[in-house]
C-alpha positions as CSV (number, residue, x, y, z in Angstrom):
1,X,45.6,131.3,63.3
2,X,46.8,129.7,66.2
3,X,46.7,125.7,65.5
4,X,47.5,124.8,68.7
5,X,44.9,123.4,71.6
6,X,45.1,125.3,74.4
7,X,46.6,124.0,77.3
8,X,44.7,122.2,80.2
9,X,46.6,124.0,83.6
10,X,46.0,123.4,87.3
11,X,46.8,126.4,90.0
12,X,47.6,124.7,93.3
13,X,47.7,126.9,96.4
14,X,46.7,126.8,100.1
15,X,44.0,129.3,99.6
16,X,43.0,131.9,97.4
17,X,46.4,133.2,96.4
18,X,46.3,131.1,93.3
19,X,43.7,133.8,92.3
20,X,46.0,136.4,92.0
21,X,48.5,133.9,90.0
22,X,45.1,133.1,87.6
23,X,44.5,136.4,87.2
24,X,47.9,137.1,85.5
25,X,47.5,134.1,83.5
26,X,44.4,134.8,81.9
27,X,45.8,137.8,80.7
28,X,49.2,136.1,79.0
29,X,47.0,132.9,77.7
30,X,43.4,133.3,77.8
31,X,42.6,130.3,75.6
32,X,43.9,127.5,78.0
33,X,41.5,126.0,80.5
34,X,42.5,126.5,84.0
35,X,41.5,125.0,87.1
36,X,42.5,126.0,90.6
37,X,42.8,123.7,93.5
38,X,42.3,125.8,96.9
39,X,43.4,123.6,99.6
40,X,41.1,124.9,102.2
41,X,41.0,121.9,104.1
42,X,44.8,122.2,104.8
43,X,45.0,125.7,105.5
44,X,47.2,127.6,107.0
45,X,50.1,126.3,105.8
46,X,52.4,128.1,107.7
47,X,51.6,126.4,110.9
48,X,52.2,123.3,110.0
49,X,55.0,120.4,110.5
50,X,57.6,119.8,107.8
51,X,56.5,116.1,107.4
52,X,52.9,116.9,107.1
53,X,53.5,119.4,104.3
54,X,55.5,116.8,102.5
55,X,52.4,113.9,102.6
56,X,50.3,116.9,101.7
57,X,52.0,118.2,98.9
58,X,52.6,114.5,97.5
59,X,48.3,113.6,98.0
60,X,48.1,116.9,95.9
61,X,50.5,116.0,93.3
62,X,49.1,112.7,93.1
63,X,45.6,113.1,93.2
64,X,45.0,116.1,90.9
65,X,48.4,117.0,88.4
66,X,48.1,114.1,86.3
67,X,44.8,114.8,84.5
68,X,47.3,118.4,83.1
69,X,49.4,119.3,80.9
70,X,50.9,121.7,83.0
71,X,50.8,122.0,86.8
72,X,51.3,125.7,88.5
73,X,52.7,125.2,92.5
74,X,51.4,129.3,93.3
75,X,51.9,128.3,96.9
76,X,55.5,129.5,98.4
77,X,55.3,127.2,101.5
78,X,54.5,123.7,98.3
79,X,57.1,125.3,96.0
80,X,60.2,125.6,98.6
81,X,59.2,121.6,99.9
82,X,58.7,119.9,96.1
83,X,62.4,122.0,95.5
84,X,63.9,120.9,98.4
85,X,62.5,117.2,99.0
86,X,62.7,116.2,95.0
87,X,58.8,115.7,94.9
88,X,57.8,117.0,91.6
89,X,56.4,114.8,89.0
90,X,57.6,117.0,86.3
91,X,55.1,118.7,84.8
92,X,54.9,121.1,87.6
93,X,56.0,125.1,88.0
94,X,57.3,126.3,91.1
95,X,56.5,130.0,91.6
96,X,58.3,131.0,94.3
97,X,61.7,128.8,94.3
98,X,63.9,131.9,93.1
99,X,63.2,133.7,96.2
100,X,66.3,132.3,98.6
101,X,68.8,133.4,95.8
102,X,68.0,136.0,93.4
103,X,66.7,138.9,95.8
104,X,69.5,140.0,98.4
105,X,69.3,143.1,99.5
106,X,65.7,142.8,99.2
107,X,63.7,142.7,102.6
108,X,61.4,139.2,101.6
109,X,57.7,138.8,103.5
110,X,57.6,135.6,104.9
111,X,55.1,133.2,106.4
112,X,55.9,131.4,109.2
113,X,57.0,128.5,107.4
114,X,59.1,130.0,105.2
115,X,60.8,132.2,107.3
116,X,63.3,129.1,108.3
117,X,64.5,128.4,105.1
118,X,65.6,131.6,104.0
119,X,69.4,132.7,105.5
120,X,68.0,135.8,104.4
121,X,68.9,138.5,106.6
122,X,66.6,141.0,105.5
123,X,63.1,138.5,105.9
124,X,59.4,139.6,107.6
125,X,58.0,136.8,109.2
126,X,54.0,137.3,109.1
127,X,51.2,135.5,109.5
128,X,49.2,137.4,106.8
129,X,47.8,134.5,104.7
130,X,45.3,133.8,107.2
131,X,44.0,137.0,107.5
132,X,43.8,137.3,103.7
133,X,42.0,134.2,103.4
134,X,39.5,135.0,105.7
135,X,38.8,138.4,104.1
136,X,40.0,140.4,107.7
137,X,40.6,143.9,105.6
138,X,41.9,145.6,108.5
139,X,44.1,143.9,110.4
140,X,45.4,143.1,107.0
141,X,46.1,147.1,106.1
142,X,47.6,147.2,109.9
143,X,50.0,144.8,109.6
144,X,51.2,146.0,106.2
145,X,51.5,149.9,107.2
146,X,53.3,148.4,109.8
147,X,55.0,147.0,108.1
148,X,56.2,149.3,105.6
149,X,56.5,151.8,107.5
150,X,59.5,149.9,110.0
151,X,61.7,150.1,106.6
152,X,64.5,152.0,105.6
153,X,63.1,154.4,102.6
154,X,64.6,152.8,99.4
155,X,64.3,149.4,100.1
156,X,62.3,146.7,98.6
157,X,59.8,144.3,99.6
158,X,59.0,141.1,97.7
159,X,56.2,139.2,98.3
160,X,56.7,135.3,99.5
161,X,53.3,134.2,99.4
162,X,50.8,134.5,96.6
163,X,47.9,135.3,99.4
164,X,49.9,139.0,99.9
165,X,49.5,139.5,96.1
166,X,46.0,140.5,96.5
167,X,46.7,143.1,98.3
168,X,49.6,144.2,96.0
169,X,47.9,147.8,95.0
170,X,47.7,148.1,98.8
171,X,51.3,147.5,99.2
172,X,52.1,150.2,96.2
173,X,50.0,152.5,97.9
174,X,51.8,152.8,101.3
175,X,54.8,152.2,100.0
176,X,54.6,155.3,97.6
177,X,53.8,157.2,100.8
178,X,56.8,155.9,102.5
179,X,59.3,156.0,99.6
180,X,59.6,152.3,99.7
């Protein structure tokens, strides 16, 4: 019998990608409380300036980590600034920040933001989130046949931003039919 409490965790994204992050997490650890911060207000990140991200990611820290044992950052656009700037108060998880250096070779699916950190030379810059967050299905399955099909067969996509997660089975799918 497990003796300890379960943890008290907070899921910051820009939108609803934090869902597909929570998802996950329920499965690994469904005792701990979670709670998800969708910064609605804020969104789209992606369009954005670099400063404003910065007072906004620092407001979020601030204002809703402390009350947590552990904080989850399942935004890519929050997770590449607290990185790069030195915001974190240290109980935080960065999801994304392996994404620069781990997966050459890869092709990497940006958001706008994103796309000009990463000396990538394989990266998609694409404006997806919004369209996932506002539930537009189709343009959504456009953009990613599009996509898809522009690659060379073999190759790899990861996914930058936890918004294109929800549409991971989507992804599979076309891929599959492209041998990508």
């Amino acid at each position: 019998m497990n003796s300890q409490k379960p943890s008290n965790i907070l899921l910051i994204d820009s939108g609803v990608g934090c869902l597909a992050v929570l998802e996950k997490l329920l499965q690994v650890s469904p005792e701990s409380d979670y709670t998800c911060v969708m910064d609605t207000k804020f969104f789209p990140y992606g369009n954005k300036s670099e400063l404003d991200l910065i007072h906004r990611a620092k407001y979020l820290l601030n204002e809703y980590s402390k009350d947590y044992d552990y904080t989850i950052i399942a935004c890519h656009t929050l997770s590449l600034l607290i990185s790069r700037f030195g915001l974190s108060l240290g109980n935080e998880f960065l999801i994304t920040s392996l994404i620069p250096n781990f997966f050459e070779g890869e092709y990497v699916l940006c958001t706008p933001f994103s796309y000009k950190y990463f000396s990538h030379d394989k990266k998609i810059k694409t404006h997806l989130a919004g369209n996932i967050q506002f539930n537009v299905k189709n343009s959504v399955m456009f953009t990613i046949d599009k996509i898809v099909q522009s690659m060379p067969r073999g190759s790899s996509l990861v996914l930058g931003c936890t918004h294109y997660s929800l549409f991971h089975r989507y992804f599979t799918d076309i891929g599959n039919r492209h041998g990508v």
